[in-house]
LUMKOL-564504 format. One record per residue: residue number from 1; residue in one letter; chain; x, y, z of N, C-alpha, C in turn. Coordinates in nm, 2 decimals, padded with zeros to 4 digits. Example, Ala and Ser with C-alpha at 12.3 -4.5 7.8 and 13.67 -1.06 7.14 Angstrom:
<rs>
resi	resn	chain	n.px	n.py	n.pz	ca.px	ca.py	ca.pz	c.px	c.py	c.pz
1	A	A	01.32	-00.57	00.78	01.23	-00.45	00.78	01.32	-00.33	00.78 .
2	S	A	01.28	-00.22	00.71	01.37	-00.11	00.71	01.29	00.00	00.79 .
</rs>
This chain:
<rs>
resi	resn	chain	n.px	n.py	n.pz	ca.px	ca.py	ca.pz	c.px	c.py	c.pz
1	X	A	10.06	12.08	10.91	10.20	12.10	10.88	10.24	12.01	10.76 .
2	X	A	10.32	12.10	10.66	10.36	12.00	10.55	10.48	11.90	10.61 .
3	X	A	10.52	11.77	10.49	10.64	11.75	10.54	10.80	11.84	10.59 .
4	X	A	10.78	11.93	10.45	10.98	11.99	10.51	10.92	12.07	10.65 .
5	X	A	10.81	12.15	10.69	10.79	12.23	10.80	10.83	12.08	10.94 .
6	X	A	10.78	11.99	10.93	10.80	11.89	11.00	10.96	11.83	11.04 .
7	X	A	11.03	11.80	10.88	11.14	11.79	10.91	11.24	11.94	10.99 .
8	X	A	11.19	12.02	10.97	11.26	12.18	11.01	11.24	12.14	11.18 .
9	X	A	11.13	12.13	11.24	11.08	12.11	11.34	11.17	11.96	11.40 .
10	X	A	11.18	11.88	11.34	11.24	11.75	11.36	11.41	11.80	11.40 .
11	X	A	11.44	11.87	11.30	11.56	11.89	11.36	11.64	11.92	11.51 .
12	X	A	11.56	12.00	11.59	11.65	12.00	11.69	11.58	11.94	11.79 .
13	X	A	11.54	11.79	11.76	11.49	11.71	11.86	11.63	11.64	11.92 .
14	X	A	11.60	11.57	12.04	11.69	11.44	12.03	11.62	11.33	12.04 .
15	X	A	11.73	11.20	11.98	11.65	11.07	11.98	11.60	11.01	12.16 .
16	X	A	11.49	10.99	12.16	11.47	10.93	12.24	11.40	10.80	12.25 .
17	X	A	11.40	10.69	12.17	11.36	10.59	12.11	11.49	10.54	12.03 .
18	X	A	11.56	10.39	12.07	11.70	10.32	12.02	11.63	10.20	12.00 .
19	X	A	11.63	10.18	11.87	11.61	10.02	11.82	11.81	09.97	11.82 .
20	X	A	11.75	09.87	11.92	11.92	09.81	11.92	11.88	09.59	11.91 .
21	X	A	11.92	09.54	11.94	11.96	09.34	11.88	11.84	09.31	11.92 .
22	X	A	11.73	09.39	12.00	11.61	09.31	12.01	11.55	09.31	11.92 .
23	X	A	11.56	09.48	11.82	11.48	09.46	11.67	11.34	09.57	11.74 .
24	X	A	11.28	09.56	11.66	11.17	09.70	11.62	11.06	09.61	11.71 .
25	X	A	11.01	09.54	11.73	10.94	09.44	11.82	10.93	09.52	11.97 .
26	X	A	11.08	09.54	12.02	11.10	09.56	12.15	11.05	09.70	12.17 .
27	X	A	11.05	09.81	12.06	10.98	09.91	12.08	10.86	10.01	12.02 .
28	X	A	10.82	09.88	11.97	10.66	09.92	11.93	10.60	10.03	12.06 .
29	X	A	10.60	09.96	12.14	10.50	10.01	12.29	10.52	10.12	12.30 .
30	X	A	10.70	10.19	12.31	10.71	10.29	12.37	10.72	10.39	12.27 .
31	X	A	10.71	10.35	12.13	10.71	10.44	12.05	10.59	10.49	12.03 .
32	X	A	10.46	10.41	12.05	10.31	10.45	12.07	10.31	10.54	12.18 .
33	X	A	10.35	10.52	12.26	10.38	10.57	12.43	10.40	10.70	12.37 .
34	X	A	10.49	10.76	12.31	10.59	10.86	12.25	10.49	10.97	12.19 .
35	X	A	10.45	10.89	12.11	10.39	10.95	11.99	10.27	11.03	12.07 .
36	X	A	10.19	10.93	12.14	10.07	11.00	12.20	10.07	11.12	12.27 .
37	X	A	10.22	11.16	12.27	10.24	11.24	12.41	10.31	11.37	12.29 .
38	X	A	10.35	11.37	12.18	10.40	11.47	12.09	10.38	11.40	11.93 .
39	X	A	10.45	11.51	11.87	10.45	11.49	11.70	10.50	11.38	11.70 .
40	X	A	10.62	11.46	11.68	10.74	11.40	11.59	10.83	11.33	11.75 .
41	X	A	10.89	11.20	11.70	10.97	11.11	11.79	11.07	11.10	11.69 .
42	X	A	11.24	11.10	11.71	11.33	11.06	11.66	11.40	10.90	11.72 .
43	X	A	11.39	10.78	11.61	11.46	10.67	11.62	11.60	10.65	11.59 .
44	X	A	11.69	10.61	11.64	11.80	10.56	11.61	11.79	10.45	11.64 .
45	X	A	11.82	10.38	11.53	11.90	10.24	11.43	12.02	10.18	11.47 .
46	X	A	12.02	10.14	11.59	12.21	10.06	11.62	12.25	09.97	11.53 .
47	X	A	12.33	09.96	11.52	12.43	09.85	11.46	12.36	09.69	11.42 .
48	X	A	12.34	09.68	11.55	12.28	09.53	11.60	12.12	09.52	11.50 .
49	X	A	12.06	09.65	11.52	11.93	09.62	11.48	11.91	09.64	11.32 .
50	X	A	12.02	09.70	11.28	11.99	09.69	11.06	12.02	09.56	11.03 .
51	X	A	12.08	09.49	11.10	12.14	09.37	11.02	12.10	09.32	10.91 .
52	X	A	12.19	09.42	10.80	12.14	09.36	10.63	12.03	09.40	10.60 .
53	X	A	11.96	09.49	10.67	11.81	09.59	10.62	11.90	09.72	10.61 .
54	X	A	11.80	09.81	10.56	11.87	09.97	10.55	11.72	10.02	10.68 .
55	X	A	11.81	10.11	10.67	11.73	10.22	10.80	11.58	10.25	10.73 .
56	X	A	11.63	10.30	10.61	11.47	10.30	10.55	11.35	10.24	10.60 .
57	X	A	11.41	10.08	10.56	11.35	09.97	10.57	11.30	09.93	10.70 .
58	X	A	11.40	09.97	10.80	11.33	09.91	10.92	11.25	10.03	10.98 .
59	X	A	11.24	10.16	10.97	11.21	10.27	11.00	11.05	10.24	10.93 .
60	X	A	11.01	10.24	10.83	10.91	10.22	10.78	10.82	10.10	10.83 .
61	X	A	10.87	09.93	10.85	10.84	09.86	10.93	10.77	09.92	11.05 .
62	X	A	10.87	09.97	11.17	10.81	10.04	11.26	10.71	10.13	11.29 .
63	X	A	10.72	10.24	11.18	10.59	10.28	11.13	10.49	10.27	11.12 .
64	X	A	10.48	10.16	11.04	10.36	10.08	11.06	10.27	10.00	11.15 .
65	X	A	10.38	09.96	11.22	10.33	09.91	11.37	10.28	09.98	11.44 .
66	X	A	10.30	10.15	11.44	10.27	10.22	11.50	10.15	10.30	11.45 .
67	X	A	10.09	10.27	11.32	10.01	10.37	11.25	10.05	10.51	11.23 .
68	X	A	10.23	10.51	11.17	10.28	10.66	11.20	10.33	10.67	11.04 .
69	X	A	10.41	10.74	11.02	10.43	10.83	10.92	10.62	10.80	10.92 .
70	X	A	10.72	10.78	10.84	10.81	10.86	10.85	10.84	10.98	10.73 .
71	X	A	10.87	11.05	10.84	10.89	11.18	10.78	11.08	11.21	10.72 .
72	X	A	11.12	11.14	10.79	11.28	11.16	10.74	11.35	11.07	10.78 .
73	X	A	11.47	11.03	10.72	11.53	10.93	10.75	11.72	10.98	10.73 .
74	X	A	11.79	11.01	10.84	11.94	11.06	10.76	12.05	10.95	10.87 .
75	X	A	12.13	10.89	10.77	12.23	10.82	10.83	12.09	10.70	10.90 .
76	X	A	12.13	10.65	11.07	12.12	10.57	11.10	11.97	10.63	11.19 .
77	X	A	11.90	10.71	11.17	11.83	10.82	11.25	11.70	10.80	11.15 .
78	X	A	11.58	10.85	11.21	11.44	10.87	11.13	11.38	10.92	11.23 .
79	X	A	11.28	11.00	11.17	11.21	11.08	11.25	11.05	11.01	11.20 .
80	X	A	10.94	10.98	11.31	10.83	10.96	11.30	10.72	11.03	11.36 .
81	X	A	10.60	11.03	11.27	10.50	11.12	11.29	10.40	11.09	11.29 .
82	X	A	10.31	11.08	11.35	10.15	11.07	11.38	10.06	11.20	11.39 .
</rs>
């Protein structure tokens, strides 16, 4: 699958994975957990956990911890892919 087929498919997921004040740390595990079990996983970014980063930024972070991909990122939301 290219990217936009991915983001199309991304769309009518819901988030199940919340980075909130613990920070991207606290859900390494279960975003690996996630991943192994489907594609695409959608993260939301609380309040607590941008502090003065952009979603980009921490979404990609995460990413990486995970050996994943992001594929989209809108508002406070990102979708990741393995």
């Amino acid at each position: 699958m290219d990217k936009q087929e991915l983001k199309q498919e991304a769309h009518d997921l819901d988030v199940t994975v919340w980075v909130g004040k613990s920070g991207v740390e606290s859900v390494v595990d279960e975003l690996g957990d996630q991943l192994s079990e489907r594609t695409l996983v959608k993260v939301k970014f609380l309040r607590a956990a941008r502090a003065g980063s952009s979603t980009e930024e921490k979404a990609a972070d995460l990413a990486d911890r995970v050996n994943a991909d992001v594929i989209d990122t809108r508002g406070h939301t990102a979708v990741v892919h393995r």
